[in-house]
N, C-alpha and C positions, 0 to 999 in steps of 0.2 A: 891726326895721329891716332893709330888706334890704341885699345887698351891694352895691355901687355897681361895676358892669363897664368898663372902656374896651378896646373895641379897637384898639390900635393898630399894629399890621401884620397879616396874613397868618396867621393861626396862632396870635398874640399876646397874650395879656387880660394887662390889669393891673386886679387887683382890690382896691375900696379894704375892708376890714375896720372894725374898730373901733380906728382908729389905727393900725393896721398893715395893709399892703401883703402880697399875695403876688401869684403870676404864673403863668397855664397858658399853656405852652406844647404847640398842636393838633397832631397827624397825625391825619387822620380822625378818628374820635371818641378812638384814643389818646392821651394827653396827658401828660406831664409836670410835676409840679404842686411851684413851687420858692418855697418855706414856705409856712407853714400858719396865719396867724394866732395869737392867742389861744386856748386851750383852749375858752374861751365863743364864740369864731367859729365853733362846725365847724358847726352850720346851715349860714353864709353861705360858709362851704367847699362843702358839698354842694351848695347852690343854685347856687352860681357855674358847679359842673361841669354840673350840667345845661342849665344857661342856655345854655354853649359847646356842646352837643350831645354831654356826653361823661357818664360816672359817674363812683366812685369806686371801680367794678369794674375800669376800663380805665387807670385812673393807672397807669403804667407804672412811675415813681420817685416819690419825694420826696425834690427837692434841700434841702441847706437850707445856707441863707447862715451861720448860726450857732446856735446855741443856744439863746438865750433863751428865756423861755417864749413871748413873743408872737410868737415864730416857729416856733418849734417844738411851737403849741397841738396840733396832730392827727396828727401824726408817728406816734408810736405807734399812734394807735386806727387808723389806715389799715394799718398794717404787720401786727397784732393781727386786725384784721378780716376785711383782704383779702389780705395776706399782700404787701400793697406793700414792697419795696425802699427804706428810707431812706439816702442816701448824703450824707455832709460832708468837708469835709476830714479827712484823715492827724488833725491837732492838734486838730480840733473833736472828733472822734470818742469820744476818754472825755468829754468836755463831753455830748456829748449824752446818753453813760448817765448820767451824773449822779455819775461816779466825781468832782467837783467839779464847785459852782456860781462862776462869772464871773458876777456881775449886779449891778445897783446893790440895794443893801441898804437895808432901812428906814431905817435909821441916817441913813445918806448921803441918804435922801429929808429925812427930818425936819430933818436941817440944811439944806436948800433950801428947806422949807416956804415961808419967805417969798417968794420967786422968786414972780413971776408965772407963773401954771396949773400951778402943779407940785402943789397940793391936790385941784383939781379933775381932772388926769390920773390922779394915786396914786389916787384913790378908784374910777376909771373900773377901771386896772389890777385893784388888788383885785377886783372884781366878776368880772370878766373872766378871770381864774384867773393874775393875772401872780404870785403867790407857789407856785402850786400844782407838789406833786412831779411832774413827767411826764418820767420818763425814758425814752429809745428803749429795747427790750432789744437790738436788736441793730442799728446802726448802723453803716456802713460805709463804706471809705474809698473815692474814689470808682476807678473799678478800672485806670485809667491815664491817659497824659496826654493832652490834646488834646481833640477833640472827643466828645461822650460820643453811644453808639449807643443814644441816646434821644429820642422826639419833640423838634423843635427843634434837635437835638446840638447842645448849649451848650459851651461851653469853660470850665471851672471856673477864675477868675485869683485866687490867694491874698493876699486884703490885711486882714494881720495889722493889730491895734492895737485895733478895736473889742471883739474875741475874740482868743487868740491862732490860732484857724483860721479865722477869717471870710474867706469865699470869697464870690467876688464871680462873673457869669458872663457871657460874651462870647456873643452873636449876630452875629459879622461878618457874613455874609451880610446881614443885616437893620439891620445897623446899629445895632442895642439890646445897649445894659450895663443887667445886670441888678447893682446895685449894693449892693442889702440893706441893712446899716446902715454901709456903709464911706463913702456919700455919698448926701445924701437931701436932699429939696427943701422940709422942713418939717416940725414937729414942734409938739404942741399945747403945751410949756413955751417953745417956743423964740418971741423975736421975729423973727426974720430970715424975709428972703424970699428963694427961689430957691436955688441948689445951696448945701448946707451942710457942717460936718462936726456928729454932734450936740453938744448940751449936754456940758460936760464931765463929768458925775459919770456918766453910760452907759460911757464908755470902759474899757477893762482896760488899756489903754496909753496914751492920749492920744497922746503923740512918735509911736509905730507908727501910728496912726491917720492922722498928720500923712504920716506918711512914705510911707503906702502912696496917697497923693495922685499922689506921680510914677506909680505902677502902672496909676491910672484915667487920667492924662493920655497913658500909651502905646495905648490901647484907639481903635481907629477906632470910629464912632458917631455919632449926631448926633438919640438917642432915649434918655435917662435913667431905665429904671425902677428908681422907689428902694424902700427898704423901709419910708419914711417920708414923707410929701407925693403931691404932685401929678403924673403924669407930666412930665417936663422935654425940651423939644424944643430943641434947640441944640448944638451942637460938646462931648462929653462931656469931651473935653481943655481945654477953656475952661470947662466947668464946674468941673473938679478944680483950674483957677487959681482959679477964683471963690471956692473956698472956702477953698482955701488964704488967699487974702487975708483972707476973713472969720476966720478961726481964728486973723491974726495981731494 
């Protein structure tokens, strides 16, 4: 299966994965490439870069929104390979060596089991290396505040709750919140449609997660890339109401 592209601005792709989202942001063929799927995604990682006219010689970083494995499937093998720059939050950053795992645990899947698609997603995951050891070796924090002097210069905005470093990233310019897992437009266990927070067993903090709602409602925008679902087109501060509503 290949990777499913959208362009949506200037420089922009949002890339759909195997249930997970990631996002290249272009300057000429250098790019910026903020998360990396699943470990079983890095094909449609590397296909994706080419697609946009770029490689994975020219990735300049690897942002990453949080830890998990299905976002931080190719982190390493890019850093490892090409000698790419992985940068996360201050607080993400032992998260991503692996000095501790934050993720939902078999445990907590198999009390869900009954839930709707929460079988047929675990099984997907598994496949797709969501259990699998991959830590950065060397991951970093990202090197100060504001805009970063990377394709795109994102603004890294930290909204704890989902991870306790899960950073979220600003394109004012552009008008795009690159949102990760702190607010997303859809997820294969979830019934809900449109801007969400996830299911509750993903969360490391739930309330934090809640809380960092007012963080995404202060973000000007009007272009939602999440790190789960559909690109979302609308007011990103009415959408962090929308979910807040759904969440209560």
């Amino acid at each position: 299966m290949r990777a499913n592209i959208h362009q949506v601005a200037d420089g922009i792709h949002l890339v759909h994965g195997s249930n997970t989202n990631w996002v290249i942001l272009s300057d000429g063929d250098a790019v910026t490439l903020v998360d990396t799927g699943y470990p079983g995604d890095r094909d449609k990682v590397l296909e994706s870069l080419a697609v946009v006219g770029s490689s994975p010689e020219a990735v300049t970083a690897v942002l990453i929104t949080h830890a998990h494995n299905d976002h931080l499937g190719s982190a390493e093998y890019l850093s490892r390979t090409y000698g790419t720059p992985v940068y996360a939050h201050e607080e993400e950053v032992p998260h991503a060596r692996r000095d501790f795992l934050h993720q939902v645990t078999i445990g907590k899947i198999l009390r869900n089991a009954w839930r709707p698609g929460v079988v047929p997603w675990a099984v997907h995951a598994l496949r797709s290396g969501g259990t699998d050891h991959i830590p950065v070796a060397d991951p970093r924090p990202f090197p100060g505040e504001g805009p970063l002097d990377l394709p795109g210069h994102p603004v890294p905005v930290h909204t704890p709750g989902h991870t306790a470093g899960h950073c979220a990233f600003h394109l004012p310019k552009a008008g795009v919140v690159i949102s990760g897992d702190g607010l997303v437009s859809g997820h294969p266990i979830s019934r809900l449609a449109g801007p969400q927070l996830l299911p509750d067993m993903f969360h490391r903090e739930r309330s934090g997660a809640i809380a960092s709602l007012d963080t995404f409602e202060e973000l000007s925008g009007d272009v939602l890339l999440p790190g789960h679902g559909p690109v979302h087109r609308g007011s990103v501060r009415e959408a962090a109401r929308r979910a807040r509503e759904k969440a209560a």
